[in-house]
TORPA-4810 file (N, C-alpha, C, O; in nm, 3 decimals):
<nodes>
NODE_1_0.277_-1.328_-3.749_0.229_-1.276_-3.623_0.185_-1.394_-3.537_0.091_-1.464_-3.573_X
NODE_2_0.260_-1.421_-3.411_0.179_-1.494_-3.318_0.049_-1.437_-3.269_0.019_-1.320_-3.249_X
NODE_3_-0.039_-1.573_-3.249_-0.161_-1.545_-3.228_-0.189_-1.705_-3.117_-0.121_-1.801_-3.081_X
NODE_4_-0.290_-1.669_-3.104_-0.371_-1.762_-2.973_-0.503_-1.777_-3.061_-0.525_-1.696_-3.152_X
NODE_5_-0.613_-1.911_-3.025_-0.737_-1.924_-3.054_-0.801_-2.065_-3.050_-0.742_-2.173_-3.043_X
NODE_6_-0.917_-2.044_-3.057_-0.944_-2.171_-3.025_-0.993_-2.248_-3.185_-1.025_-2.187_-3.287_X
NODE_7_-0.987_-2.367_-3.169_-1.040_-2.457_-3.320_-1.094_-2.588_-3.279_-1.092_-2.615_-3.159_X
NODE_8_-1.143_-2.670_-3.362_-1.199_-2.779_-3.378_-1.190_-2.870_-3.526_-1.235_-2.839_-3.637_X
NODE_9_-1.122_-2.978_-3.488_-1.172_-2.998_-3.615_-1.304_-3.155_-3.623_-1.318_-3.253_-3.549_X
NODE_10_-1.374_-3.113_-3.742_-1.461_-3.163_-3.720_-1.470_-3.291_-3.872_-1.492_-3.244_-3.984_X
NODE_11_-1.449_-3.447_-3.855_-1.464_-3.491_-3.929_-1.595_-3.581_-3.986_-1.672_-3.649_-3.918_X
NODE_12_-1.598_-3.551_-4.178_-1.719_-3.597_-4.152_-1.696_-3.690_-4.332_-1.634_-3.638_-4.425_X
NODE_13_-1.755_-3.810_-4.339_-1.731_-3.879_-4.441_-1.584_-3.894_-4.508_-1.537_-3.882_-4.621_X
NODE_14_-1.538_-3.924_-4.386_-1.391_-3.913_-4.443_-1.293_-3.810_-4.402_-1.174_-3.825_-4.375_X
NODE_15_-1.364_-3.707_-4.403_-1.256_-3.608_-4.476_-1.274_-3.466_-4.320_-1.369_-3.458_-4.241_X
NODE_16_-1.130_-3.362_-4.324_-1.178_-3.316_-4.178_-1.192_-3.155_-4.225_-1.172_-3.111_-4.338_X
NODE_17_-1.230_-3.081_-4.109_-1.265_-2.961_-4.162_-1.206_-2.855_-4.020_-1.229_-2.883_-3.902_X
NODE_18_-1.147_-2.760_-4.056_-1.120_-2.708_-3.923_-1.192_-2.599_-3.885_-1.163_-2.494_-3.942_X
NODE_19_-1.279_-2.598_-3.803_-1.341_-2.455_-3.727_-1.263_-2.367_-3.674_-1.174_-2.429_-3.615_X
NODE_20_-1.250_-2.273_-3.666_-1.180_-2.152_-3.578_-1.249_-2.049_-3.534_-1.235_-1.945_-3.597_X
NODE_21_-1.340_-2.050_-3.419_-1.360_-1.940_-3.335_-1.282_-1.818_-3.326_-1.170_-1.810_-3.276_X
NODE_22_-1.380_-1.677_-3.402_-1.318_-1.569_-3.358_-1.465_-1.484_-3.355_-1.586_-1.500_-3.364_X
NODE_23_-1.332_-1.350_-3.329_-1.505_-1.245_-3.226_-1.578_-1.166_-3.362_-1.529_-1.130_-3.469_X
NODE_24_-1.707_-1.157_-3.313_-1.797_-1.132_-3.456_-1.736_-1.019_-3.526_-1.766_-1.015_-3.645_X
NODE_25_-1.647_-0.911_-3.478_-1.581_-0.815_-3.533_-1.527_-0.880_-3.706_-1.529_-0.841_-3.822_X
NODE_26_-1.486_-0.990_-3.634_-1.378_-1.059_-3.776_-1.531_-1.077_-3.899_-1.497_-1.102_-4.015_X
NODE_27_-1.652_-1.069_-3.881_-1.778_-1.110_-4.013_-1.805_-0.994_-4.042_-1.909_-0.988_-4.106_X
NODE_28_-1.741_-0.867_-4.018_-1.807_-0.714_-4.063_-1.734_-0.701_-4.205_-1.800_-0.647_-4.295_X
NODE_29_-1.562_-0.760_-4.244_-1.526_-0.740_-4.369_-1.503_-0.901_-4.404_-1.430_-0.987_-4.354_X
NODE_30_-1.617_-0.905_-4.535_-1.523_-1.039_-4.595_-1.412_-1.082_-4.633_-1.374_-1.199_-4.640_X
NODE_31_-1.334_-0.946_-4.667_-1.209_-0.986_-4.756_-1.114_-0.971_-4.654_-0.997_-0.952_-4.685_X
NODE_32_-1.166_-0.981_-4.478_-1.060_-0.977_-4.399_-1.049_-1.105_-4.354_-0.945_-1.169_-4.335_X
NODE_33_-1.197_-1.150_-4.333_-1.232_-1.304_-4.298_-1.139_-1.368_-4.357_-1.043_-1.419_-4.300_X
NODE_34_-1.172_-1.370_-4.527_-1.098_-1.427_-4.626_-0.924_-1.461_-4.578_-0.871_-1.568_-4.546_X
NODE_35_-0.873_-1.334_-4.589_-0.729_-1.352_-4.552_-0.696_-1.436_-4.445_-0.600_-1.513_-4.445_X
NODE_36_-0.806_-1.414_-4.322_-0.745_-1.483_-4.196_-0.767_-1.639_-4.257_-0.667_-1.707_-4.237_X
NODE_37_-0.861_-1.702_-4.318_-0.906_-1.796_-4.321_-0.775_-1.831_-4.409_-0.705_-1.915_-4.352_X
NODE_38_-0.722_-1.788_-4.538_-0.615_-1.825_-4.588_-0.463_-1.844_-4.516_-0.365_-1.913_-4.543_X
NODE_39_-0.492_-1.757_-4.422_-0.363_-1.719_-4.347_-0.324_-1.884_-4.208_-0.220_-1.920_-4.153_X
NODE_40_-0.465_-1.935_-4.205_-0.496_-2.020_-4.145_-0.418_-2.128_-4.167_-0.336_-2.172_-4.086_X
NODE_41_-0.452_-2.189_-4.320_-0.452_-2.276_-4.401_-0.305_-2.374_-4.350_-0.312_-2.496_-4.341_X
NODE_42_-0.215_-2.318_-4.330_-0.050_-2.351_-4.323_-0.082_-2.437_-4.166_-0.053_-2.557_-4.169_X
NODE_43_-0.131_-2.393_-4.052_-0.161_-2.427_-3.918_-0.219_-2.542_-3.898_-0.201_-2.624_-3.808_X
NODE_44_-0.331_-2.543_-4.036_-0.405_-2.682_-4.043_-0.384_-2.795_-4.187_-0.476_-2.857_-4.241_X
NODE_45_-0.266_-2.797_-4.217_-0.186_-2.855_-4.313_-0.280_-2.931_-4.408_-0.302_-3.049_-4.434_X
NODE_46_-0.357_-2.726_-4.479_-0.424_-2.718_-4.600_-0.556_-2.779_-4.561_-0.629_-2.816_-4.654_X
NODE_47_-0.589_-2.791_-4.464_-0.747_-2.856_-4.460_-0.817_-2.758_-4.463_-0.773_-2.660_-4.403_X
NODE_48_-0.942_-2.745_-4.529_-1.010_-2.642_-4.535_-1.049_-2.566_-4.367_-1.044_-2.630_-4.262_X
NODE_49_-1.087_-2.423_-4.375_-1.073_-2.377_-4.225_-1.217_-2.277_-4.256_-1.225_-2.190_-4.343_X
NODE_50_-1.308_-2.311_-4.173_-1.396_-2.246_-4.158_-1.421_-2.152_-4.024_-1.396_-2.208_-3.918_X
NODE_51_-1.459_-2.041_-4.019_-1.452_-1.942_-3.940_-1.604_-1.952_-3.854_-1.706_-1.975_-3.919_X
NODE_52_-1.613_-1.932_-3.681_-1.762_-1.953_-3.651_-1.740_-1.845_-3.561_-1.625_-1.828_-3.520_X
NODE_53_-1.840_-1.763_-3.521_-1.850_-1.645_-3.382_-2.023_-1.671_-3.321_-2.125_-1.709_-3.379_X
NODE_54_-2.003_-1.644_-3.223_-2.201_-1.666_-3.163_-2.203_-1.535_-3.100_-2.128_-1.467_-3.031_X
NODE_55_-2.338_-1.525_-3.159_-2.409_-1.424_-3.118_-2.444_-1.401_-2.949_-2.434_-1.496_-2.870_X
NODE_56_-2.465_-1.331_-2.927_-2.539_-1.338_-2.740_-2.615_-1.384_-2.715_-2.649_-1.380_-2.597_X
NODE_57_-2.699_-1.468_-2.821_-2.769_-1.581_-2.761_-2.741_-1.732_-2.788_-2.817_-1.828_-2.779_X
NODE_58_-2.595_-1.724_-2.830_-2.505_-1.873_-2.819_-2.525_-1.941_-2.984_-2.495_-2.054_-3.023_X
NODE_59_-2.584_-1.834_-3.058_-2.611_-1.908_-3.224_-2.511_-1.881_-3.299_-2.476_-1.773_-3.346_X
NODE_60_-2.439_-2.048_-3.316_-2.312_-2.012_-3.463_-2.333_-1.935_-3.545_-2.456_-1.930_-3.542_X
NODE_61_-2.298_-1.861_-3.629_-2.291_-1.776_-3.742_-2.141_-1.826_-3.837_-2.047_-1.756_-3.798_X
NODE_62_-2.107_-1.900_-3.920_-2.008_-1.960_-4.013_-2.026_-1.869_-4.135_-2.120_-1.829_-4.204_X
NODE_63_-1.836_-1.850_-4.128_-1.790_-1.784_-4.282_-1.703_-1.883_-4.329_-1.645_-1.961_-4.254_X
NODE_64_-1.692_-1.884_-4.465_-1.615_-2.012_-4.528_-1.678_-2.027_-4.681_-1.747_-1.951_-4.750_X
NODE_65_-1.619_-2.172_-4.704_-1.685_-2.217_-4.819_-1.832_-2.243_-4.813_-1.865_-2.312_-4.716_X
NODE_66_-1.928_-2.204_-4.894_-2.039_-2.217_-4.915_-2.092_-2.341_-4.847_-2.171_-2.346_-4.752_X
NODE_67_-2.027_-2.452_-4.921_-2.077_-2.603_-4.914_-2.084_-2.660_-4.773_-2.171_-2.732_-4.725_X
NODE_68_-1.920_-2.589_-4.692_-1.873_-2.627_-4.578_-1.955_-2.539_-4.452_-1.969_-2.562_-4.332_X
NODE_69_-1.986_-2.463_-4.513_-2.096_-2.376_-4.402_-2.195_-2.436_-4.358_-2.226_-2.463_-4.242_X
NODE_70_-2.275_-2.469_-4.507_-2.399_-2.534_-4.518_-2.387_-2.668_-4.411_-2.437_-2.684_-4.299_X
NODE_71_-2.343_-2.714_-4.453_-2.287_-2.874_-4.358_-2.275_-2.848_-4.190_-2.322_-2.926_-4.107_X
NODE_72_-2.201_-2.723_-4.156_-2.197_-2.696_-4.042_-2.335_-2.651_-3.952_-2.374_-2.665_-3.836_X
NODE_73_-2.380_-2.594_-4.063_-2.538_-2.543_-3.981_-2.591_-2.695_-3.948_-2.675_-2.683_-3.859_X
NODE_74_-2.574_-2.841_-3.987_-2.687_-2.932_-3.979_-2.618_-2.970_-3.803_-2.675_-3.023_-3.708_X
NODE_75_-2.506_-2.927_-3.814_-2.434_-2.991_-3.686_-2.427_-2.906_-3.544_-2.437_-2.783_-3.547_X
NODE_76_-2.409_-2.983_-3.410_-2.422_-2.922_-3.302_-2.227_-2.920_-3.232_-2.156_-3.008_-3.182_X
NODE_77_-2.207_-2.793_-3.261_-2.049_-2.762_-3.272_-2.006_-2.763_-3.152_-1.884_-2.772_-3.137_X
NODE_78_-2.086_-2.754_-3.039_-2.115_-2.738_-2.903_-2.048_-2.875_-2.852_-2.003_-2.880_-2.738_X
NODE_79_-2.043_-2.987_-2.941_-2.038_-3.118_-2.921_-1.842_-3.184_-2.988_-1.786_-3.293_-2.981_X
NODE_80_-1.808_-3.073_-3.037_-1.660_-3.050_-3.087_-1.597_-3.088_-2.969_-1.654_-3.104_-2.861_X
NODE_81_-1.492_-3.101_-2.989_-1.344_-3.120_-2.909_-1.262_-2.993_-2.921_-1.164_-3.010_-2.994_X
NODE_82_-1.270_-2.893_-2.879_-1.246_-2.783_-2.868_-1.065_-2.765_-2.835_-1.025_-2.850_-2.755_X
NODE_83_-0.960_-2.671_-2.882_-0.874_-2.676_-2.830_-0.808_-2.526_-2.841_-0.854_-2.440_-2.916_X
NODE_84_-0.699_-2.506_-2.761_-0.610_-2.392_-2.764_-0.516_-2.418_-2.842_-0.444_-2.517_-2.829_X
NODE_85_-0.504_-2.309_-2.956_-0.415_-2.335_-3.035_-0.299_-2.228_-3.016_-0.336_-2.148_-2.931_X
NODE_86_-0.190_-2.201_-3.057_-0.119_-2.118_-3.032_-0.031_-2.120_-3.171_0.055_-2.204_-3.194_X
NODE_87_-0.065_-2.020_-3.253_0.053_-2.034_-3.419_0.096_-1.878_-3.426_0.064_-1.771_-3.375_X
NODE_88_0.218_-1.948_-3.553_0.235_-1.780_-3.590_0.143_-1.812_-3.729_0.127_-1.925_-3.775_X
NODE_89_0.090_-1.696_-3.781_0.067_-1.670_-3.896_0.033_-1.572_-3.988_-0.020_-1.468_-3.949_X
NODE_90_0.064_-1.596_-4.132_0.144_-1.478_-4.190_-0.028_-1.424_-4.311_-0.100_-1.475_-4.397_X
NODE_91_-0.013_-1.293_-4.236_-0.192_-1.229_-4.278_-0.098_-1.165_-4.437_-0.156_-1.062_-4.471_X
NODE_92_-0.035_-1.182_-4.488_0.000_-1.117_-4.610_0.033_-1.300_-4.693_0.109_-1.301_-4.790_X
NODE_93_-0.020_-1.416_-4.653_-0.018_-1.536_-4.720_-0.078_-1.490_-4.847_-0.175_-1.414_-4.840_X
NODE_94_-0.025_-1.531_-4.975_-0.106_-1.566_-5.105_-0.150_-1.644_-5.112_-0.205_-1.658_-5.221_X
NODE_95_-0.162_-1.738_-5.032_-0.261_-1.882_-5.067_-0.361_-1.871_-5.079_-0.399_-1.759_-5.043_X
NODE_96_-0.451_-1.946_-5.122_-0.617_-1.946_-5.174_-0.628_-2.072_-5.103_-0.536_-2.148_-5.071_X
NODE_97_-0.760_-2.083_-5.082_-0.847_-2.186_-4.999_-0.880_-2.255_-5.122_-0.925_-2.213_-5.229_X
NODE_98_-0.839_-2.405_-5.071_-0.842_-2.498_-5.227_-1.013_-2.597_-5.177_-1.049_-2.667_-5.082_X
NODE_99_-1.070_-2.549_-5.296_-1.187_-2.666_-5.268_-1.168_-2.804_-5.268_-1.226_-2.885_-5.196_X
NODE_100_-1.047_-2.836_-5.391_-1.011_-2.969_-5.380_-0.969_-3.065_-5.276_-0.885_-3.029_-5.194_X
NODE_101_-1.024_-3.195_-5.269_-0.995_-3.307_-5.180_-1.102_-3.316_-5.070_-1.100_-3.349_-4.952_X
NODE_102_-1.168_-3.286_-5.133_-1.288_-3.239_-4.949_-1.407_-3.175_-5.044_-1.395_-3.073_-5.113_X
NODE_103_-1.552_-3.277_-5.030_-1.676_-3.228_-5.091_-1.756_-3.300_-4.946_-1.713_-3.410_-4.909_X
NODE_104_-1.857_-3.244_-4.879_-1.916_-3.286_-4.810_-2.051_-3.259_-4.827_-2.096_-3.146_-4.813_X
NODE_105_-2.137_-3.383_-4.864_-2.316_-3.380_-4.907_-2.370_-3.324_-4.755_-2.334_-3.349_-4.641_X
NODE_106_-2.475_-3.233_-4.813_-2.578_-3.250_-4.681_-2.673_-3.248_-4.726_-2.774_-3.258_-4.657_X
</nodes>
């Protein structure tokens, strides 16, 4: 499915991480998050992809890997390089979101 959206990626000790802005609708099911976030994966050639939506008073809210969330809360995303992306991608992907190659301390 073509799709439109915006992303960022954000690097930190090395290693990069991709944000993807979508509307808070997408944090009501995890296991939909999940898929999109896998479905992602191919667009950002396997870098991990973390999901962000703001509330109405402009506060990130991040779905993702635990570790990679955590890390994102210390940061001001506001300060990203923001872009329009435009992919197709396939929401019936079997891929899994690989923790490997990418650990980031906070």
């Amino acid at each position: 499915m073509k799709t439109q959206f915006e992303s960022a990626i954000i690097a930190e000790q090395g290693k990069n991480i991709a944000i993807v802005s979508v509307q808070p609708a997408v944090f009501k099911n995890s296991t939909d998050a999940t898929v999109i976030i896998k479905a992602l994966l191919p667009v950002f050639k396997g870098m991990p992809v973390v999901l962000v939506t703001k509330n109405e008073e402009g506060v990130p809210a991040y779905f993702g890997r635990s570790d990679l969330v955590l890390f994102l809360e210390t940061i001001n995303i506001d300060e990203a390089t923001w872009s329009h992306v435009s992919a197709e991608i396939d929401l019936n992907n079997g891929a899994c979101p690989s923790k490997e190659g990418i650990e980031i301390e906070v």
